[in-house]
Backbone as a chain_set.jsonl record, in Angstrom:
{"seq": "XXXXXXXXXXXXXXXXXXXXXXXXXXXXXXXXXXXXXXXXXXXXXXXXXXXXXXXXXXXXXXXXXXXXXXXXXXXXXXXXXXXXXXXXXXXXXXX", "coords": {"N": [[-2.127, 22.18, -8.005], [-4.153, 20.338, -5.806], [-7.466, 19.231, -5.926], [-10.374, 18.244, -4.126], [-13.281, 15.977, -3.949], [-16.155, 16.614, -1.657], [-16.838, 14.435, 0.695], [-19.241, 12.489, 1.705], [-20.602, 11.198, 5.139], [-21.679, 9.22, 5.353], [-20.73, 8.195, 2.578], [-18.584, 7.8, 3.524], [-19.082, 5.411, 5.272], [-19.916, 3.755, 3.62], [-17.463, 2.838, 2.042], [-16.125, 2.189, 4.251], [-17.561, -0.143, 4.558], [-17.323, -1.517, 1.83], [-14.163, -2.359, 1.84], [-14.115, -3.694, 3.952], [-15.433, -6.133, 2.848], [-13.704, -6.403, 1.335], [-11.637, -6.802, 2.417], [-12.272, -9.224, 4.33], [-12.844, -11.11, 2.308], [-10.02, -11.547, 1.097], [-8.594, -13.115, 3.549], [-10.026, -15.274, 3.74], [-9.551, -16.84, 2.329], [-8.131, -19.09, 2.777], [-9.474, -20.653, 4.217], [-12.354, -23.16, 3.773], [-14.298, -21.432, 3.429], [-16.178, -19.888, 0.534], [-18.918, -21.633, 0.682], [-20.758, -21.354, -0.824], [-23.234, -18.791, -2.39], [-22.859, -15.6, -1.594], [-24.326, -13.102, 0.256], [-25.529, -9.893, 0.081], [-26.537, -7.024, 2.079], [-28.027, -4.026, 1.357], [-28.895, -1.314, 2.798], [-30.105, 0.827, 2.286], [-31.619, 3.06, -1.15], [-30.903, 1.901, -4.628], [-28.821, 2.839, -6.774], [-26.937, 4.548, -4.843], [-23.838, 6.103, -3.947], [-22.544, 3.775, -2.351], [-24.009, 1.625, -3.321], [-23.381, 1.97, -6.143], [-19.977, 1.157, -5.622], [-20.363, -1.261, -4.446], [-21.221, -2.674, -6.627], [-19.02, -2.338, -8.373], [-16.685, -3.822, -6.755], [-17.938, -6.128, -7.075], [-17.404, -8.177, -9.285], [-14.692, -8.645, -9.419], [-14.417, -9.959, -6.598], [-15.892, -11.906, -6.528], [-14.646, -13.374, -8.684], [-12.656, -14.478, -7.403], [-13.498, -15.697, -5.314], [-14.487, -17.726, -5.994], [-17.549, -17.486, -5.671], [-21.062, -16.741, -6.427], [-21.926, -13.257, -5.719], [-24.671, -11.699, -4.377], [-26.262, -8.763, -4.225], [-28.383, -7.459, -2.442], [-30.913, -5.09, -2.429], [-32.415, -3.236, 0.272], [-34.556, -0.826, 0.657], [-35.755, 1.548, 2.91], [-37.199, 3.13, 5.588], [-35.232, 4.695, 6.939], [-33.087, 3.114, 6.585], [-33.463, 1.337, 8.427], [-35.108, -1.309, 7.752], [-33.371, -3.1, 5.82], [-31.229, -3.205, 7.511], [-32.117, -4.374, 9.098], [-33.167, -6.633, 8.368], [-30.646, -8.137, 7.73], [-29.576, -8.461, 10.318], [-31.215, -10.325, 10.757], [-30.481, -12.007, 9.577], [-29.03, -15.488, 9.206], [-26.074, -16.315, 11.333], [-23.901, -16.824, 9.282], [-21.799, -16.11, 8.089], [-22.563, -15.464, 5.558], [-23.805, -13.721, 4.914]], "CA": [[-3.161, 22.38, -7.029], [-5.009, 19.343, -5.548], [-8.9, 19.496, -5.297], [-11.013, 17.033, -4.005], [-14.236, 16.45, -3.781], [-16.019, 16.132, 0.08], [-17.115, 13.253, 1.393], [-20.101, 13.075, 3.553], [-20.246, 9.957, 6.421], [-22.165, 7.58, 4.272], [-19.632, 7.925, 1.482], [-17.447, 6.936, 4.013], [-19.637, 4.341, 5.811], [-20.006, 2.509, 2.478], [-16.352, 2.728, 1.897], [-15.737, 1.088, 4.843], [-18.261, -1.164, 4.533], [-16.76, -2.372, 0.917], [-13.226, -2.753, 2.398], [-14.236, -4.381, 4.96], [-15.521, -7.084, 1.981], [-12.634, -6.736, 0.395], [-10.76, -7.527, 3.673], [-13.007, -10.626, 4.924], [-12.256, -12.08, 0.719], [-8.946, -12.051, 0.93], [-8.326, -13.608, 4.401], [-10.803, -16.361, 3.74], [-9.048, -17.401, 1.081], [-7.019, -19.861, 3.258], [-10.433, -21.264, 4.447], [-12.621, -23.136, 2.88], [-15.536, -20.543, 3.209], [-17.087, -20.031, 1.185], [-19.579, -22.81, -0.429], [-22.392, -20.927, -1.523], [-23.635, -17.419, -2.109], [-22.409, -14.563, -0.694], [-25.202, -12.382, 0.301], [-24.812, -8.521, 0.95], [-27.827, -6.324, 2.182], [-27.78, -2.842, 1.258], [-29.809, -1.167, 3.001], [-30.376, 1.958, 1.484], [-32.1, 3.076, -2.517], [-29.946, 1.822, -5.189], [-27.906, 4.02, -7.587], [-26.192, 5.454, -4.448], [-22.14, 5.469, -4.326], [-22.397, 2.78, -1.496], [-24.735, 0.609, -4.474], [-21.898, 1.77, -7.176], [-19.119, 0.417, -4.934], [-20.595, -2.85, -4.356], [-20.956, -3.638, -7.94], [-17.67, -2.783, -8.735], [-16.024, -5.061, -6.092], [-18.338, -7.412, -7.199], [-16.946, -8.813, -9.956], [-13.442, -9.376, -8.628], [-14.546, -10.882, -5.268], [-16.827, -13.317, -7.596], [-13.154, -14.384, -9.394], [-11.324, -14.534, -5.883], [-13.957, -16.52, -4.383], [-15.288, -18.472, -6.638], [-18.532, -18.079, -5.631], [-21.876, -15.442, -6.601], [-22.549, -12.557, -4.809], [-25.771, -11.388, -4.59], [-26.477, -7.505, -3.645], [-30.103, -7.475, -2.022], [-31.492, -4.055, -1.692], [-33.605, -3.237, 0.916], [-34.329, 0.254, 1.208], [-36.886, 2.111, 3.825], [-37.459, 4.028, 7.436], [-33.457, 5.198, 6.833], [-32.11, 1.694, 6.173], [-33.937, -0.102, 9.368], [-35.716, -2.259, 7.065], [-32.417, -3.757, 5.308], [-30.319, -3.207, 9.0], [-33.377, -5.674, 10.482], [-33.195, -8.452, 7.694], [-28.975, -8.424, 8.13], [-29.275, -8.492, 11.641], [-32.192, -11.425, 11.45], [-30.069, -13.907, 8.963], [-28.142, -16.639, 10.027], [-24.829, -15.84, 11.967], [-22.782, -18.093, 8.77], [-20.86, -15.394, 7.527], [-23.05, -15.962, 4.155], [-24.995, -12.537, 4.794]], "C": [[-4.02, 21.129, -6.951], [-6.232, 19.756, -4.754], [-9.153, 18.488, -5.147], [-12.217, 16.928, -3.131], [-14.698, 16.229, -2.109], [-17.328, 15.133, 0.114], [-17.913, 12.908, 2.492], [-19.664, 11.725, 4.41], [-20.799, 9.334, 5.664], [-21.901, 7.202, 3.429], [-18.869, 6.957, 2.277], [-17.389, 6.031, 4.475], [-19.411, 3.099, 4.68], [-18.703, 2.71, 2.011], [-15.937, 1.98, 2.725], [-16.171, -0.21, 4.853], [-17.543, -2.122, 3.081], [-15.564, -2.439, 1.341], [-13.196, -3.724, 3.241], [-14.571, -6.139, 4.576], [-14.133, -7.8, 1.908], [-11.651, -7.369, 1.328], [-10.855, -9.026, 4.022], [-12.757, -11.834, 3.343], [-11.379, -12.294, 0.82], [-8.227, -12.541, 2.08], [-8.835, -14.769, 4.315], [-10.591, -16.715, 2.861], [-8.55, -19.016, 1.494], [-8.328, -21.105, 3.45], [-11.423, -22.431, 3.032], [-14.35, -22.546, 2.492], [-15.072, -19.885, 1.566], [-17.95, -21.088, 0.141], [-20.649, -22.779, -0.762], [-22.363, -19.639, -1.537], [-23.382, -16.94, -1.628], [-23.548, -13.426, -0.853], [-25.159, -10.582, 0.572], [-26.039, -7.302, 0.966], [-27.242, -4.96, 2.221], [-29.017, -1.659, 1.287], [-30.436, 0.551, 2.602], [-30.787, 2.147, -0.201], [-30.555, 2.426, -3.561], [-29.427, 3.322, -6.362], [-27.359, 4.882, -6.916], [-24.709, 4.893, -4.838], [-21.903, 4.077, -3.536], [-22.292, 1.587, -2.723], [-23.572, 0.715, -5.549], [-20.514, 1.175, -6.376], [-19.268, -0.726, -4.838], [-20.537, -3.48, -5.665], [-19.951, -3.393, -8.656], [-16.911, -3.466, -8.298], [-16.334, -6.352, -6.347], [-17.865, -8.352, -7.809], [-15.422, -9.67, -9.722], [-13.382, -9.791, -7.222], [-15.541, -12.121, -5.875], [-15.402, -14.091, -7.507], [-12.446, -14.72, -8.439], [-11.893, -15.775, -5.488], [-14.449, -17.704, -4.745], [-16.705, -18.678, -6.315], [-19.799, -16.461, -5.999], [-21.945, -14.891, -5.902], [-23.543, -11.493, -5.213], [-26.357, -10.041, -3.964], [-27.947, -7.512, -3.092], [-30.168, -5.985, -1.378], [-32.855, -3.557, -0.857], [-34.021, -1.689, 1.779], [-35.621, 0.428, 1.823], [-36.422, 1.864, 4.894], [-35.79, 4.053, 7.481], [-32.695, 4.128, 6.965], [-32.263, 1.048, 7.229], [-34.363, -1.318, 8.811], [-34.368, -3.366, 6.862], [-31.807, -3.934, 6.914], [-31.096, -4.634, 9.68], [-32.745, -6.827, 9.993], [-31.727, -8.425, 7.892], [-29.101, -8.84, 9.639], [-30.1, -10.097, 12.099], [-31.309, -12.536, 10.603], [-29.05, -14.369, 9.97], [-26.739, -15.667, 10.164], [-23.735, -16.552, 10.605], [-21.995, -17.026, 7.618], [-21.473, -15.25, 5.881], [-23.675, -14.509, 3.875], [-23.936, -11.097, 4.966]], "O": [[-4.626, 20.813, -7.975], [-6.321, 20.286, -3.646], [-8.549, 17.581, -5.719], [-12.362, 17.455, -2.028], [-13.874, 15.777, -1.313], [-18.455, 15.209, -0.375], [-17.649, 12.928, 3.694], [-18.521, 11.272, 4.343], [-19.995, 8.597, 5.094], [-22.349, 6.134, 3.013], [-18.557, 5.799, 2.0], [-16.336, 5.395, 4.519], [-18.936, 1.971, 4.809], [-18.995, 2.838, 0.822], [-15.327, 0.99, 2.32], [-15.486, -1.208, 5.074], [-17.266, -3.308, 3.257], [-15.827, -3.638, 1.242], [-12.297, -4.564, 3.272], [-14.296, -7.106, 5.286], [-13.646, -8.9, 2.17], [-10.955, -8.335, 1.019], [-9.938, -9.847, 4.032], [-12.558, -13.048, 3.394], [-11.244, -13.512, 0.703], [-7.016, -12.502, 1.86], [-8.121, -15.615, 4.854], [-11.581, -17.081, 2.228], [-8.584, -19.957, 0.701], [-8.228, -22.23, 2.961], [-11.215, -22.455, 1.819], [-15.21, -22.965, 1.717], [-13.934, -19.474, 1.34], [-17.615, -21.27, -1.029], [-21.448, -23.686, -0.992], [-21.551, -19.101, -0.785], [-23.421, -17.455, -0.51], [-23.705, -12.873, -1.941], [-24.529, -10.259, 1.579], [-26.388, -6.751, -0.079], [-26.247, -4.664, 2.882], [-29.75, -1.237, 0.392], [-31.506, 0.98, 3.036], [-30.22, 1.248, -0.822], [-29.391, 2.54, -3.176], [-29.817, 4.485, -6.462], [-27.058, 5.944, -7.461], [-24.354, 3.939, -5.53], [-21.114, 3.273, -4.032], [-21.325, 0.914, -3.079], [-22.887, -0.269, -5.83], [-20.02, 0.421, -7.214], [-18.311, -1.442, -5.133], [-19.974, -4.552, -5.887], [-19.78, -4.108, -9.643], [-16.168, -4.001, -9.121], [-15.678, -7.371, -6.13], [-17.761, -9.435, -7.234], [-15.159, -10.869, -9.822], [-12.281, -9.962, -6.698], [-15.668, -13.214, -5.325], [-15.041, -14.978, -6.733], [-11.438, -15.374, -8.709], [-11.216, -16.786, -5.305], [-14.795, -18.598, -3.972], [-17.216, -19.774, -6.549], [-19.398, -15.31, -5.83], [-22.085, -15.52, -4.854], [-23.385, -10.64, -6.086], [-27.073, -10.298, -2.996], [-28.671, -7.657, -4.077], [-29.716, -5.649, -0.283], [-34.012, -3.522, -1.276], [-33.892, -1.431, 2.975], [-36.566, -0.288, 1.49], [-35.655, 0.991, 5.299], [-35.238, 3.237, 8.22], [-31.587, 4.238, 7.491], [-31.47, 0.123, 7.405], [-34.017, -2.372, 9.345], [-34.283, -4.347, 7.6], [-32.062, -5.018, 7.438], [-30.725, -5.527, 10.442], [-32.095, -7.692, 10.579], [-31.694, -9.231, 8.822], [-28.442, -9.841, 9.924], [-29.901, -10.799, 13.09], [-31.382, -13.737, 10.862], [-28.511, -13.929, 10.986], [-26.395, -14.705, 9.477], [-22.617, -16.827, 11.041], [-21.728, -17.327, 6.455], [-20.659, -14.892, 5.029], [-24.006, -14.177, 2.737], [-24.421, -9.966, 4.933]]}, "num_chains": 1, "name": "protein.A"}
């Protein structure tokens, strides 16, 4: 018998959202992005599953990429706050 547990939309949001990492790391491999910091706004409290997802990818998109990545949480008003500052950095793929 297979159970399993359910999955609301922001499980699944931040699932896509770390794939979507994990996707953009291993295509840009070929490149030579990237040459500094990798930034990643999360805009919601930490210690959700989104926040546990990110810092488990973290470590092996560090070793891929050779370069830090830096989780910045920015929670408040249902993740406009964080949504704003992503939306206001630079276009350089760094954010």
């Amino acid at each position: 018998m297979h159970t399993s547990l359910p999955v609301t939309r922001r499980q699944l949001g931040h699932m896509a959202i770390a794939s979507t990492i994990a996707g953009a790391a291993g295509a840009s491999l070929a490149q030579a992005w990237p040459g500094k910091p990798i930034r990643i706004v999360y805009p919601y409290a930490g210690g959700g599953v989104g926040d546990a997802m990110f810092r488990l990818l973290e470590p092996s998109l560090e070793q891929r990429l050779k370069q830090p990545f830096v989780i910045d949480l920015k929670a408040g008003a249902a993740g406009n706050i964080g949504t704003g500052d992503a939306v206001r950095s630079a276009p350089d793929g760094y954010t």
